[in-house]
N, C-alpha and C positions, 0 to 999 in steps of 0.2 A: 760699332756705333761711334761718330763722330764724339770729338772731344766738347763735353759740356751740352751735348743733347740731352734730354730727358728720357729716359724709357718707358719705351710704349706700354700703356697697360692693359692686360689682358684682360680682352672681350669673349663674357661666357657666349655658349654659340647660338644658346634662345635668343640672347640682343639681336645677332645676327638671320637669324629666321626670318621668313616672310610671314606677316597674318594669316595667309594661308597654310600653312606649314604650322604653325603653332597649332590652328583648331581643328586638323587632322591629326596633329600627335597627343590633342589632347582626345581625343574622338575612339585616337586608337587605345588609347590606356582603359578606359572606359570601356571598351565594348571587349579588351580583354580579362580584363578585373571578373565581369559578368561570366564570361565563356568560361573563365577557370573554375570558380566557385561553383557554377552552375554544374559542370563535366560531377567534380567531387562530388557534390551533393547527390547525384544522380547514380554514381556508383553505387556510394554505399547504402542509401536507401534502395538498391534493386536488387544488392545482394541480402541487405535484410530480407527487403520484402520476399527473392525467392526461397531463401532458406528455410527462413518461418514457416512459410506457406507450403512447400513439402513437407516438413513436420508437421503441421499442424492434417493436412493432408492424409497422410498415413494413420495419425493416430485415431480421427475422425474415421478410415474405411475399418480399422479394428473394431472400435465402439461399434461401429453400424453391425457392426456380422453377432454381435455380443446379443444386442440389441431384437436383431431380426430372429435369433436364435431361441430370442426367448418367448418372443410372440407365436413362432413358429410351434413351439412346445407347449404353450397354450392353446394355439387351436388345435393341436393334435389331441390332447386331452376332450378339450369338447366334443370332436368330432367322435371319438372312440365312447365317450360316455354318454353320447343322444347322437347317433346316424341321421342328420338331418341334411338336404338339401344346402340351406343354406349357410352349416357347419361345414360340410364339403368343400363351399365355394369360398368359407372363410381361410382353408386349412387350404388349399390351391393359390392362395394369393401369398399369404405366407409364405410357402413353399419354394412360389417363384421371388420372393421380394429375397428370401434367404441366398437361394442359389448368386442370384443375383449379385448381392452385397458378397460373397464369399467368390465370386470371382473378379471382383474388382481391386481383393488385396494383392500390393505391390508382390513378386512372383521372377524380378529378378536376382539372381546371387550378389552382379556386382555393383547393385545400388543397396541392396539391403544385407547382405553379410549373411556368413555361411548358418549362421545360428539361427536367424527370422526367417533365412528362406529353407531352413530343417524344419524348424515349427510352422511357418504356415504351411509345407509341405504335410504335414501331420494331419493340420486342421481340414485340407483339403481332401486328404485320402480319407479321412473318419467320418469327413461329410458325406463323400462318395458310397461310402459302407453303408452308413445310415439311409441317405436313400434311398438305396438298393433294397435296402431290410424293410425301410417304412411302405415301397411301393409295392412288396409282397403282402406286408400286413393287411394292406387297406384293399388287394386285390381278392388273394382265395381266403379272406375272413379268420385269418389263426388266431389259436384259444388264447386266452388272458393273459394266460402265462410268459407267450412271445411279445404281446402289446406291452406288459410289464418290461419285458426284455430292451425291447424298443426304445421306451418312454429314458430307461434308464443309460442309454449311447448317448441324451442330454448332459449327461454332469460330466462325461469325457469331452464333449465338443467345447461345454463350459468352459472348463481346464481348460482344453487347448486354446481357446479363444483370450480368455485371462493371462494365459502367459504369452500369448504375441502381443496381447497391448499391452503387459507389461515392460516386455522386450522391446518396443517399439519408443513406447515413452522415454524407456532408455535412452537409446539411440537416439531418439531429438535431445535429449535433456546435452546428451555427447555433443551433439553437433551443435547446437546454439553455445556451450561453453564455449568452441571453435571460434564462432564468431564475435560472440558477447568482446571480447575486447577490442575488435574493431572498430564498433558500433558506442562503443562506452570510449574511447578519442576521436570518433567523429567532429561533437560538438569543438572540440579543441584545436584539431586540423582544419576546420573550417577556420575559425576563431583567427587562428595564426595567419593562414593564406587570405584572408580578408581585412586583417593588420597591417601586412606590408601591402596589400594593393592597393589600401586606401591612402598608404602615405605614400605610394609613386603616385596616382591621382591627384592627391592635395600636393603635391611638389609639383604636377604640371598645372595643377591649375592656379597657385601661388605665381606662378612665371608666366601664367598668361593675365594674371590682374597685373601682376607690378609691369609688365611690359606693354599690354592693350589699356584694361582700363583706366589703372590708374594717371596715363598719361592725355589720356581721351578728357576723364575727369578733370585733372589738370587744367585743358584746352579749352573745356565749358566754361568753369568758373572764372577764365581767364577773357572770354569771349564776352560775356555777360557784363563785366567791369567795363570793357570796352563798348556794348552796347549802350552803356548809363555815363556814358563818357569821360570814365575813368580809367588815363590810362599810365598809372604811375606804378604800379605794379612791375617786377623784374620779368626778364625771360623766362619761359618756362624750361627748367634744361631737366632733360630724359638721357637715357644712353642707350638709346635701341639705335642701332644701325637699317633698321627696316624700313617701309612704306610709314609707319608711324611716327619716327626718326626724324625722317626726311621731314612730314608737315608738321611737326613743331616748331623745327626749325624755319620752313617756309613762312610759318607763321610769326614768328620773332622778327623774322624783317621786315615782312608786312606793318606790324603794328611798330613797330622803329619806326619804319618810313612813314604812317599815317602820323605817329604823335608829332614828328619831326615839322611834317606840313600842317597839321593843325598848332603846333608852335607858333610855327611861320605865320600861318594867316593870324593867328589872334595876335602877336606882334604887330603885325601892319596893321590890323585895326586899330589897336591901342593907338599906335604913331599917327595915323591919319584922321585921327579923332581931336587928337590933342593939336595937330595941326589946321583945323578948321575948327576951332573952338568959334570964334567972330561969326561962321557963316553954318548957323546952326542951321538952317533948312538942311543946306547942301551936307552937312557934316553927317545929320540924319540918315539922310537918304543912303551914304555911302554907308554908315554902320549898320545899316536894314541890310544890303547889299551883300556885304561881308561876315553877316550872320545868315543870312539865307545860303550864301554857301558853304559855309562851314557845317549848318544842319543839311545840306543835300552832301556832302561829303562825309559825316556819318553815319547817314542815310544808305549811303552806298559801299559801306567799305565792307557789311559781310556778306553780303552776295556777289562782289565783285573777286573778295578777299577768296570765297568760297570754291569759284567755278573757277578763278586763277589755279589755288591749290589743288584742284579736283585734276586741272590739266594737267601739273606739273607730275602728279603721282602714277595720271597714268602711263606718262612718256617713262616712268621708271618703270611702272609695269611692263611697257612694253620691250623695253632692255633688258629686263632681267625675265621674258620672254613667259610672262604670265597674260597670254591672249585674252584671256573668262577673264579677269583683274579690267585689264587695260578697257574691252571693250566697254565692261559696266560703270568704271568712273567717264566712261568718253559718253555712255548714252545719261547716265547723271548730267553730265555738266552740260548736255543737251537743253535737257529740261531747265536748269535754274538757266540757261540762257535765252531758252522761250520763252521765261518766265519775266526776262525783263524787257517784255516787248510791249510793255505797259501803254503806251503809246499809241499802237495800233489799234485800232479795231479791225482789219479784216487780216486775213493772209490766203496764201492760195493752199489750196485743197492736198498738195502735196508736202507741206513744213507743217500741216494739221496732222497729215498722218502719218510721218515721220518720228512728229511728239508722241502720238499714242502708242508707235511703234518700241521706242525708247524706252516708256512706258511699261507696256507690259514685258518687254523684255527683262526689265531689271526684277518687276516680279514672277516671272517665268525663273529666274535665278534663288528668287525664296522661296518661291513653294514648288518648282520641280518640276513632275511629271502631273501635278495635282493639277496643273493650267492649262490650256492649249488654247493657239487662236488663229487666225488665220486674216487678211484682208483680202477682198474682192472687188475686184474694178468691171463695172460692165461695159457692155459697150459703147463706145464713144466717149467713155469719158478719159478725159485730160487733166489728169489733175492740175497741170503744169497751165491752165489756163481757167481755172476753178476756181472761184474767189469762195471764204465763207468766214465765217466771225470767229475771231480767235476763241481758243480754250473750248472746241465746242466737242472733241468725243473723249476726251481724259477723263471729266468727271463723271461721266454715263458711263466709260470703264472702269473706272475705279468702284462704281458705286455696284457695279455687276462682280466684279471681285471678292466687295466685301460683305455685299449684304446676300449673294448669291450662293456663287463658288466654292466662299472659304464656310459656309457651313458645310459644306456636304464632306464627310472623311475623301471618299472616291476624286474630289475633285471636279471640272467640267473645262467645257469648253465657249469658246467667245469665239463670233464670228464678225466681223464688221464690212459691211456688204456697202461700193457706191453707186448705183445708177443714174441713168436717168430717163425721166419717162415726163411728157407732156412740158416740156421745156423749164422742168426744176428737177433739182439733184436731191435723190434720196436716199441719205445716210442711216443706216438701223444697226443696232448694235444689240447682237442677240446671244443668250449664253444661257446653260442648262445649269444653271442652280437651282435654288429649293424655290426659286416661285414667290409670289404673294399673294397672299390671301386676299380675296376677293372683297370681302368687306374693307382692308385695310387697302388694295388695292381703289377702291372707290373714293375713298377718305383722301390721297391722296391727289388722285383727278379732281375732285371737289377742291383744293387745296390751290393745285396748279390752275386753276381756271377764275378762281375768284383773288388771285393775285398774291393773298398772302402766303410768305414760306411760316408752317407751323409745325408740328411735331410730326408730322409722318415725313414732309417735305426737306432734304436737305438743299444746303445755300448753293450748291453747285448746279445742282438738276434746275433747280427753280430759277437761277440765273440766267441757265439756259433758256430755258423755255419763255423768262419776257425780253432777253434778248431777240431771239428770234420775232415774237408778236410786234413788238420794238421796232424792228429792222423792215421786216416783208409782209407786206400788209396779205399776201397768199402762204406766208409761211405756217409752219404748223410743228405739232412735237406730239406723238403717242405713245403711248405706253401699253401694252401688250401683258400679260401675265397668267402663265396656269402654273397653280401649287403643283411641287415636286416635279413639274417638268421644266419649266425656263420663264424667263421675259424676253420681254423685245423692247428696244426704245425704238423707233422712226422719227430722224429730226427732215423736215420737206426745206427745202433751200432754193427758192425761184431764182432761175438763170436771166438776167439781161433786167429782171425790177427793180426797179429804183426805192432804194429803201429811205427811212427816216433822216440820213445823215446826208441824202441827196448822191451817196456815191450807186454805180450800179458798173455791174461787173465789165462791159465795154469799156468804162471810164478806168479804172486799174488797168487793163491792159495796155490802152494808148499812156498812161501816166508811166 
């Protein structure tokens, strides 16, 4: 370092990010925060759930065989003390709901240990005995003595049944201790892992206010002072190095250089005021003069100030080789500069849909895959020798975007079709949103036809439309609509008629 230079101060590396770059790592912290916590949670709630639910499992097919056992030993009794038909059929249902439930208990060694699967091995040979014995009894009729006999291989199956669900309760009681303290720091593993990831999160998102908003913020309130023509306010100074960086700075010298020239002229007013004092007419006229341009010079400095800056950011975009960036400030600064073609009334067919193009492109960028659209030219048409009234498909897309499109979760689609047929051009701009309702569709046509814009009617649509009545005495504007399937606008635009302002599409060409 040179003698008597200053040392450089180190630039943390978010300064240096791009906007884009900042709401993809804030995007990503986010969307991992979720994935970790979610993973955790998911484990140990599955090994709860399956651990439990084997025990719980097991203990349930004991109870059931206890259970079945005992019903079973009841219709055996009835059956033996009243031979009835439908003692029989009660003592058969039993019989099979027993077997049943007694062969449903667990039956391997190395999920249930050498001891449960000695006892339920017990339980199952003492069943087997018993049947054998009970389907002799009930076949060649043996005296009381063996039915006695019989009745009494109940209190041995009991036993055995009591001490596997004893043993078995066990065994869950064993196995949930196993887990019970995994499940008891759950709460707190989460707790912890959802502490540091909310403070990487709030650390990236702390770094994306102080570096986007609060400097945006900045920009506004600094904008706004200069809108009421106040411009004594300092520079605004930021220390991002990025697209955000750059326009503030762009903007510091803008407003330097406007307050400078508005100095300047209200100076030369004052002087040239004070110097025709004697010839007050003339002294007048120039001070009208010099105030008229000074309000058409603050008149014009944020939309000029605006699509300047919009250019210069994205020639940085495009150097520092963010094509999506660059394109969307170039098709911006499109618009705010079709926007000051205030002037005109017509333009050709092809800087109309150029705008709309720009248009939805930039919200093809906000809402994604949610949009789609498409233009179609038929045949014979030229846009490039097309005249038609400025601002005439932007607000008919915008207003299909927003009252259409953006309800539906799925998204649609916009088509904007130009022909022509019987020597006028027909413009329709159609798209599959939620539609309107018929009655409110009506309200509206009643609305556009008797001239006033009222509550169904917005200023764009309705503009349109006495533009056009305005202009071509054969022009026309329809409106189309079925709920949940789409609309349609049709605006009719006569090729070679002479409209109200006397111009007709010949006369632009030769001009």
């Amino acid at each position: 370092m040179k003698k008597g230079q200053r040392p450089k101060k180190r630039r943390s590396l978010y300064l240096v990010m791009s906007v884009g770059e900042k709401g993809n790592l804030q995007l990503l912290v986010m969307f991992l925060s979720i994935l970790i916590i979610s993973v955790i949670s998911l484990y140990f709630i599955r090994l709860s759930s399956k651990e439990t639910g084997q025990i719980l499992t097991q203990i349930s097919r004991c109870e059931r065989v206890q259970d079945k056992l005992g019903k079973e030993e009841s219709a055996l009794k009835a059956y033996l003390t009243e031979t009835t038909e439908a003692n029989e059929k009660a003592l058969q249902k039993a019989c099979t709901a027993t077997k049943a439930a007694v062969d449903e208990l667990p039956y391997d060694v190395t999920d249930i240990g050498a001891e449960r699967y000695a006892r339920t091995w017990n339980l199952k040979n003492a069943y087997e005995t018993y049947a054998g014995q009970r389907d002799e009894v009930l076949t060649d009729g043996s005296p009381i003595s063996r039915q006695y006999d019989l009745l009494g291989l109940f209190d041995y199956l009991d036993t055995y049944a009591r001490n596997l669900t004893q043993l078995t309760v066990e065994a869950g009681g064993s196995r949930y201790d196993t887990i019970s303290p995994f499940l008891q720091y759950l709460p707190y593993i989460v707790l912890i892992v959802s502490a540091v990831l909310l403070l990487a999160a709030s650390s990236v998102s702390r770094s994306v206010t102080k570096t986007i908003v609060e400097p945006v913020d900045l920009l506004v309130k600094d904008a706004r002072r200069m809108a009421e023509g106040d411009y004594s306010g300092g520079d605004v100074v930021v220390e991002n190095e990025d697209e955000i960086g750059e326009l503030v700075r762009t903007f510091n010298r803008m407003k330097k250089a406007t307050k400078d020239n508005i100095e300047t002229l209200e100076e030369k007013q004052k002087l040239e005021t004070a110097l025709r004092e004697e010839e007050a007419q003339k002294a007048e006229l120039t001070h009208r003069l010099e105030t008229t341009r000074l309000d058409l010079l603050k008149s014009q400095i944020n939309p000029h100030f605006l699509f300047n800056t919009l250019g210069t950011i994205a020639s940085m975009a495009e150097l520092e080789d963010a094509a999506t960036t660059g394109k969307m400030i170039l098709s911006l600064s499109n618009i705010f500069r079709y926007n000051l073609r205030a002037s005109d009334s017509f333009t050709s067919l092809t800087a109309e849909i150029q705008n709309a193009k720009d248009y939805l492109y930039l919200q093809k960028m906000r809402f994604g895959d949610r949009v789609r659209y498409e233009f179609h030219l038929g045949e014979g048409v030229n846009p490039d020798r097309i005249e038609v009234p400025v601002f005439l498909l932007q607000p008919v897309i915008e207003n299909a975007l927003s009252h259409g499109i953006a309800k539906k979760a799925e998204g649609g689609r916009i088509d904007i079709n130009a022909t022509l047929e019987d020597g006028a051009l027909h413009l329709s701009v159609k798209d599959t949103g939620v539609g309107i309702p018929k009655e409110k569709l009506d309200r509206i046509l009643e609305e556009l036809h008797s001239g006033h814009t009222g509550h169904e009617v917005h200023i764009g649509v309705g503009n349109i439309y006495r533009r056009i009545q305005q202009l071509y005495e054969n022009g026309s504007m329809t409106i189309e609509s079925t709920e949940n399937i789409g609309t349609t606008v049709t605006m009719v635009i006569p090729q070679g008629e002479k409209g109200n302002d006397g111009r007709t599409k010949d006369d632009t060409d030769r001009g």
